[in-house]
N, C-alpha and C positions, 0 to 999 in steps of 0.2 A: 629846118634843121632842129630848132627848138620841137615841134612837136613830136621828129623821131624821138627823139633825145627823153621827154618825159615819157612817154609812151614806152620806151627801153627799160626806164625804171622804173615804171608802176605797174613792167610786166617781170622784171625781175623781184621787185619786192612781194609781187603776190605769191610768185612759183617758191620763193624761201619761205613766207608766210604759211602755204599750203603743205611743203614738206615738212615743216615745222610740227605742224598739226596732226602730220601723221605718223611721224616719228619723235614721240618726244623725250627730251634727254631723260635719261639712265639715270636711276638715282646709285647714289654712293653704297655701296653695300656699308654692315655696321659695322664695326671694329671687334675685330676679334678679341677677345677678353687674354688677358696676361697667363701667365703660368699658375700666378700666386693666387689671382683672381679664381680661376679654376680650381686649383688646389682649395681656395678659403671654403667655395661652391660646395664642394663635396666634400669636408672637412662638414659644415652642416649641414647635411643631407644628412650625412651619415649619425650625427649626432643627432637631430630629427626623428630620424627613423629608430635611432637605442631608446630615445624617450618615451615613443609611443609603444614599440614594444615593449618595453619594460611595465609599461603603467597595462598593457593588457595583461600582463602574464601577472601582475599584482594582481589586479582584477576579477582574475577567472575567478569564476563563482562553483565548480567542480572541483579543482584541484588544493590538492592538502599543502601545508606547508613545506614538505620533503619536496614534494614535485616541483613546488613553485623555486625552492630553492636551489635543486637540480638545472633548472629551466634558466634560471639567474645566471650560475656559474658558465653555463653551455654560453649565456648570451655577452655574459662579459668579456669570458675570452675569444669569440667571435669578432666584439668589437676593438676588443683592444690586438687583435691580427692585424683587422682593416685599418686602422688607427698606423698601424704600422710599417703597412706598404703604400697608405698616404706620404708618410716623413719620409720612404723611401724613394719615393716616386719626385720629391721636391729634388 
């Protein structure tokens, strides 16, 4: 009786051992980021992105000072739009 009785479980713990090994648990997906979180994200992004354009359109080595300042205005009120279907969007 004893030997059914081990032989039951070191055939059971193998077959859970083996499905084990071939299914193995699911990791946790990651946490979804908050609103505000998202919102901070692209709040800098966006601010990232006026920086470096701003400093190319400083930069261009072709365009006169009219252009560039042309190019400014276009780019401010662009961002200050975006700027402002961000606070809309909280």
């Amino acid at each position: 009786m004893k030997k059914y009785l081990i032989s039951a479980l070191l055939v059971v713990g193998l077959s859970t051992t083996a499905l084990a090994q071939r299914h193995p648990p699911r990791p946790t997906p990651p946490p979804h980021p908050s609103k505000t979180q998202l919102t901070n994200s692209k709040a800098s992004e966006l601010d990232k992105r006026y920086r470096t354009e701003k400093k190319m359109i400083m930069n261009h080595p072709l365009a006169t000072k009219k252009m560039k300042n042309e190019q400014l205005k276009a780019l401010n009120l662009r961002y200050q739009n975006e700027k402002k279907l961000l606070r809309a969007a909280r």
